[in-house]
N, C-alpha and C positions, 0 to 999 in steps of 0.2 A: 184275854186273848180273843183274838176272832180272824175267823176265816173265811178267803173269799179270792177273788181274780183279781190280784193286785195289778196283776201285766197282761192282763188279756189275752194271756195262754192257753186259756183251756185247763191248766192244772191250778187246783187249792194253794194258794197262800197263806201266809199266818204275817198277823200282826201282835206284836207283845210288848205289855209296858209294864218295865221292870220297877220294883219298888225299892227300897231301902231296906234291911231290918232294925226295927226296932232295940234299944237295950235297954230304955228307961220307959219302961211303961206306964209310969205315971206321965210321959212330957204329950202335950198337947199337939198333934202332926209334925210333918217335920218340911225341912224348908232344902232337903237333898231331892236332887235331879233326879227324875223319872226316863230314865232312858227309854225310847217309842223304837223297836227293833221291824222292819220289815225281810221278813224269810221268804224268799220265794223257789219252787219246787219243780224238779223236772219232773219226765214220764215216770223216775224209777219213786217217785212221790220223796226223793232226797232234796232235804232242805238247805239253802245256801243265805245266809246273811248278804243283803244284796244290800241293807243302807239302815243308816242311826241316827236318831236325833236326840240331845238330852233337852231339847226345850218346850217341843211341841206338847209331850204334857204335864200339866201345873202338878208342881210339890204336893205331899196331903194335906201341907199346914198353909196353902194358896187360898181356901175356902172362906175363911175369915169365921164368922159362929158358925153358918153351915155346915162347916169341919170338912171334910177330903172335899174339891171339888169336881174330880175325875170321875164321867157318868159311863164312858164306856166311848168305842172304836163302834165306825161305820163303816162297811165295804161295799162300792156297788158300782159295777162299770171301769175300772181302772181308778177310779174315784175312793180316799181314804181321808175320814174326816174321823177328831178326836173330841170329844166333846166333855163339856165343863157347862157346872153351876155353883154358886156360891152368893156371900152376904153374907148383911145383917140386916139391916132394916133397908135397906136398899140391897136389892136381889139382882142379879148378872145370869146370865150366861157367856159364855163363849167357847166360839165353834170353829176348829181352824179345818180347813181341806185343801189336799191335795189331787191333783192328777198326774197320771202315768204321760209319757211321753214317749209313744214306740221308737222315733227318730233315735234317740238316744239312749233309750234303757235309763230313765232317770224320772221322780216325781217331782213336780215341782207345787210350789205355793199356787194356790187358787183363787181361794178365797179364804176371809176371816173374818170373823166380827159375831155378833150375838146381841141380846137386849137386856134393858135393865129397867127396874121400876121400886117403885118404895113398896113395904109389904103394907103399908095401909090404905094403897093406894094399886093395887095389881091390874087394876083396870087401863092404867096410862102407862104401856108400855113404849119405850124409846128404843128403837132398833137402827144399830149400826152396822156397815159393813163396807169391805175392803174390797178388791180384786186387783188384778192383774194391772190394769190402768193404774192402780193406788202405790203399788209396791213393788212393780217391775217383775222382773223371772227371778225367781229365789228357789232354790235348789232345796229340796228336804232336808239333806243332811246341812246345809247353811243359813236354816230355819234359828232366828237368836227369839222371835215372839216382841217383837220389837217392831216390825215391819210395818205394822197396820198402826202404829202411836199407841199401843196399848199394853198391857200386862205390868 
């Protein structure tokens, strides 16, 4: 979870991304949707589910030997990015963000992309990335991670 000015209100926000539970603890991650919740809060600091997405962040079992690839939520400015790393011998990131849009009370897609490189090799890293030109206005909640040709 983390918290921050999702809407540029002035009041605290929360961002939360739901997991799965477990019932075979021996099985290696799971490949069940992570639902990314944005709460957003009036004066009386009451929280109202203002928007869902189950895509924006990767499964536990997305990481490949890395294992979970979900590194945590960034809040800054209206600005809400999720971020990921994973591999095996070839190492990824990726980092999807969104922006608030006061016009509409809605976030949309920003940007996306991240870099990749071999781990015997960390010095040659190849960075990609998406925006708005790339993938048109794409709504948070009708974020599928598909947008930018990746996932």
């Amino acid at each position: 979870m983390e918290t921050g000015d999702l809407n540029r209100d002035a009041y605290p926000d929360k961002l939360l991304v739901l997991d799965s539970v477990q019932t075979d603890s021996t099985a290696f991650g799971s490949e069940a949707r992570r639902p990314l919740l944005v709460l957003t809060s009036n004066v009386q600091g009451q929280y109202t589910l203002a928007a869902r997405n189950d895509n924006a962040a990767m499964c536990s079992g997305c990481g490949g030997m890395m294992g979970d690839p979900y590194q945590g939520l960034t809040i800054k400015n209206g600005y809400f990015s999720v971020e990921h790393y994973g591999g095996s011998a070839w190492r990824w990131t990726h980092i999807v963000t969104f922006k608030y849009n006061p016009a509409d009370h809605h976030w949309y897609l920003h940007r996306e992309g991240g870099d990749s490189f071999h781990a015997a090799d960390p010095e040659k890293v190849e960075t990609h990335v998406k925006t708005t030109r790339d993938f048109g206005r794409v709504r948070f909640e009708q974020y599928t991670g598909e947008e930018a040709g990746e996932k």
